[in-house]
N, C-alpha and C positions, 0 to 999 in steps of 0.2 A: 756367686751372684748375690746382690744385697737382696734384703727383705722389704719386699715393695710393700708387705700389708700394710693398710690406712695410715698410708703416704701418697696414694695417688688414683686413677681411675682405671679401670679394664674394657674396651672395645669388643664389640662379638667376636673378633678372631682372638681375643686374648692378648690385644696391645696393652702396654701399661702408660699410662698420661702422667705427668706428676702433676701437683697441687699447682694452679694458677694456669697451665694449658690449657688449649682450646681444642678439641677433636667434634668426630662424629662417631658415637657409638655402633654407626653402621652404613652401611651403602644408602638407604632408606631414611635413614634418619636424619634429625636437624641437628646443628652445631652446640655443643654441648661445654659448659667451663668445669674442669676439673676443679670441685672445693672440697675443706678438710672433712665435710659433712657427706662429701660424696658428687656425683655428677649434676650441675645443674644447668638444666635443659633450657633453653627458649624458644620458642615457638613464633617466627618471625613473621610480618606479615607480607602475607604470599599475595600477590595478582589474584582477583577475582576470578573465576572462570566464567569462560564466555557460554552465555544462557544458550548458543544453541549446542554445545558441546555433546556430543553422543558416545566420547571414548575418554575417559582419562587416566592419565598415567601416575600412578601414586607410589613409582621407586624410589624421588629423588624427595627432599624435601619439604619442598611445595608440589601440591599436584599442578601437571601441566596438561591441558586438554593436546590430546591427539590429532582428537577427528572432531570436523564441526557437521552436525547438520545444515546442508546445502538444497534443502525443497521446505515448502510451506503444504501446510493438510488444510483441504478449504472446503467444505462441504461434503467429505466424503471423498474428494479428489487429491492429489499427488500434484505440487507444477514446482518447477525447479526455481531458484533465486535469482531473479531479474526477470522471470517470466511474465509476459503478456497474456493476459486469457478474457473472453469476454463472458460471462455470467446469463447475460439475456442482451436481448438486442441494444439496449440501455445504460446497461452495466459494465464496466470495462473495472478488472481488477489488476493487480501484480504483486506479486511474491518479491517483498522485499526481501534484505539481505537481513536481517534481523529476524527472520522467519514468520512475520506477519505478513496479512495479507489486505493490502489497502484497496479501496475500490472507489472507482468516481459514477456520477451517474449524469447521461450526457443532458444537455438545456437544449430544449429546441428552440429555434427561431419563430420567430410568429410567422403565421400563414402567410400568403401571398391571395388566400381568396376564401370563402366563407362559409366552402365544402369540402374540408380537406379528409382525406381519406389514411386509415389506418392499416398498411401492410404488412404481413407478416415477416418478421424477421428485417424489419426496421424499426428502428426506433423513432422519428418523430415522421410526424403526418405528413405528406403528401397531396399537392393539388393536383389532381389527373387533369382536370378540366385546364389549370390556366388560371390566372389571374383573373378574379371578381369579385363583385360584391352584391347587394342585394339591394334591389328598386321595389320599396315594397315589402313582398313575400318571392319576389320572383330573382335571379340568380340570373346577374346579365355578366358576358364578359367584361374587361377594363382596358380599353386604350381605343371603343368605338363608341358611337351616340347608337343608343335602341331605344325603337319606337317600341314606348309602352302598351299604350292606348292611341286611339287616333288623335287625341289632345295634349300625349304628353311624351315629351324624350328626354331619355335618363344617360348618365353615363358615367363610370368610374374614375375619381379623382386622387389620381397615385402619384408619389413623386418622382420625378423621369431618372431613370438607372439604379433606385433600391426600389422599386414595386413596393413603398409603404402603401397598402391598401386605408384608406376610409375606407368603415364597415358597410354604412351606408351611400347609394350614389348620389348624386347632384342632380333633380330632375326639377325641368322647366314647360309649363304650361301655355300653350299656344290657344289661339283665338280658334275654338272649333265652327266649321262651317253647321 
């Protein structure tokens, strides 16, 4: 057998590389060039690993992420990736795929009358009564004439099929006997 000393490079099993080959000093390792000063290694650049990565594999050259994390932690709670959840009556969030957790918060539409009521476990108000507004201080329905007074009749001025309410109604004064 010739005499390989510093004529070439050695492998963990004890391969022998001559000067100007390319190897891998080992299963694990990155590509290495055999020079007359010994092994020189590079370290090439690998793929980022993905931020939600919970496993990774560091046999082969570059590490390679296994296992991704697939739930978002959101207050203390656990919801899986693409989940829907609601927060409060108001709040609607989702466990995106990137493991954040985004949340919208809903807009109400304006009332329909000028006593809207707040339920629980809804989020925007509610008119019980119906479409109104106010003659006054007084809280008449909208789409009839009411007598105020005996000299005066009010009545709500809405636009026909969106019930835009006027806050105020439209009252007209008669000649009292």
């Amino acid at each position: 057998y010739p005499d390989y000393r510093g004529k070439g490079c050695v492998d963990e099993s004890g391969f022998v590389y001559a000067i100007g080959e390319k190897f891998a000093p080992g299963p694990s390792a990155c590509p290495c060039l055999c020079t007359e000063e010994g092994p020189l290694c590079m370290q090439p650049e690998c793929p980022r690993l993905h931020p939600r990565c919970v496993h990774v594999d560091t046999t082969q050259c570059c590490p390679q992420c296994k296992e991704r994390k697939n739930y978002c932690d959101f207050r203390g709670k656990t919801y899986q990736t693409l989940e829907e959840f609601m927060v409060s009556p108001c709040e609607k969030c989702r466990c995106e795929a990137n493991g954040e957790v985004l949340c919208t918060v809903s807009a109400c539409p304006q009332t329909e009358c000028v006593d809207p009521v707040y339920e629980p476990d809804q989020c925007c108000p509610i008119c019980k009564n119906g479409p109104n507004c106010f003659a006054e201080t007084l809280v008449i329905p909208a789409g009839r004439e009411v007598k105020t007074d005996e000299c005066t009749i009010c009545h709500c001025t809405y636009e026909e099929g969106t019930w835009r309410i006027e806050r105020q109604a439209m009252c007209t004064r008669h000649e009292c006997k």
